[in-house]
N, C-alpha and C positions, 0 to 999 in steps of 0.2 A: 550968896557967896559963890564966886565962878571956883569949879575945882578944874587943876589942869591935869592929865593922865600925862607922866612921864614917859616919852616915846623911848624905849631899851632897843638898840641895834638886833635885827632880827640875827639867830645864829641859822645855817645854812650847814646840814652835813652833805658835802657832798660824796657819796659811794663810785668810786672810779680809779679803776688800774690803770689806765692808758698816763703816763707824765706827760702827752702832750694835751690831751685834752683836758687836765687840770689846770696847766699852762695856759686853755686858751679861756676855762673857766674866771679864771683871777683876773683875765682881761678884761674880760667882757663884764665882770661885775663891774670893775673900775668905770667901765666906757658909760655903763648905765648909770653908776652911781648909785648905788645898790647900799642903803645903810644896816651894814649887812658884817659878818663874821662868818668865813668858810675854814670850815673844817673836813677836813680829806681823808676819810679811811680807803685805801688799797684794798682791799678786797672784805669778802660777806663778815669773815670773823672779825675785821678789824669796826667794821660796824655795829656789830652785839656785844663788842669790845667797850665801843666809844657810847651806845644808848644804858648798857648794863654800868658806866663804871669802874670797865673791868684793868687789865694792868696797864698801865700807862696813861689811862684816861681817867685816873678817878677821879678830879676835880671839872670832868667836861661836861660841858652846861646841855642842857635837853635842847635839842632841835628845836627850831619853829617849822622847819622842814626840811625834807631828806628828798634830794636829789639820785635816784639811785640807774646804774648803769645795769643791765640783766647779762651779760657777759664776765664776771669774774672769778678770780680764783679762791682755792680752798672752797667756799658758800655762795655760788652764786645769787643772783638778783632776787631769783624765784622763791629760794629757800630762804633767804634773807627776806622779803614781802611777808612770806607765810608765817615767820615767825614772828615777826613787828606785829601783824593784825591779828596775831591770833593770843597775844601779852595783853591783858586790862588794861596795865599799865603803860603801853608802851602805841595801841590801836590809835589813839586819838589824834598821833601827830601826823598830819599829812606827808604821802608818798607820792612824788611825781616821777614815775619812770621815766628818763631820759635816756631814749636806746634809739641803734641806727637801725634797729630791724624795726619793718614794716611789714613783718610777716603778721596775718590774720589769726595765727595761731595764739602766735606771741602776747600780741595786743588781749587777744580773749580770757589766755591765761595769765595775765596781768591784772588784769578786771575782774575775775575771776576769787583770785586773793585779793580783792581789794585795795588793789592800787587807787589813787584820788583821781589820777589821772595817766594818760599817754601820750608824750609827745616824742615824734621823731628828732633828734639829734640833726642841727640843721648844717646844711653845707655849706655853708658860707659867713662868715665872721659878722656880715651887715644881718644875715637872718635871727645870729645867735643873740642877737644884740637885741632884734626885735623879739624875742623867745622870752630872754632873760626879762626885757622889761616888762611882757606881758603878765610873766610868772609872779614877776616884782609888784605887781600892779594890784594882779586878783588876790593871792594871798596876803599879801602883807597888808593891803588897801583896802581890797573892795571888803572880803569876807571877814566873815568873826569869827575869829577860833577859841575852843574854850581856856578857860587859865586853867592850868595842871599844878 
């Protein structure tokens, strides 16, 4: 007997204050074709908001991953990282920092708290494209992640 696994639309939280860069997020899913659910918390609380539960989010579904910006308000990136990897519960979903800084600091301290990964934030709409589907590719395709 052949079993088939139910492919479920990956959910995508993306962590990012900028309105235009979520703007150009939703694009660029579209453009890839990304079977995919994005979800937008505005800054670090509204993301321990949307992973916990917490008011407004309590029927929001667990990430397959978290797209996170290291520049926001109230909790930034940092502290937001630190506390995701440092929760049993909450360590296991991948975090891919998505920042424009290419400071060697930055990236170290990112790695550091165990980010999964570092990519620069790219400049151009045709790079973002190539970004997103590469993201789209390795997590959701190539890797195995565990069921939570």
């Amino acid at each position: 007997m052949i079993t088939r696994e139910i492919v479920q639309k990956k959910e995508i939280l993306l962590a990012e204050d900028s309105p235009a860069d979520v703007r150009l997020m939703q694009e660029v899913i579209k453009e890839c074709r990304l079977d995919c659910n994005l979800h937008v918390a505005e800054d670090g609380s509204k993301v321990m908001d949307f992973l916990m539960h917490g008011a407004g989010f309590e029927s929001a579904p667990r990430p397959d991953v978290i797209l996170l910006d290291l520049n926001m308000p109230k909790e930034d990136g940092y502290d937001v990282l630190s506390e995701i990897k440092s929760r049993r519960d909450l360590r296991l979903i991948p975090v891919i920092v998505l920042s424009s800084s290419s400071s060697e600091r930055d990236i170290r301290s990112a790695y550091q708290l165990n980010a999964n990964c570092y990519i620069n934030k790219p400049s151009s709409i045709s790079d973002f494209v190539k970004v997103m589907n590469s993201i789209g590719d390795f997590w959701f395709n190539t890797v195995k992640l565990p069921k939570v």
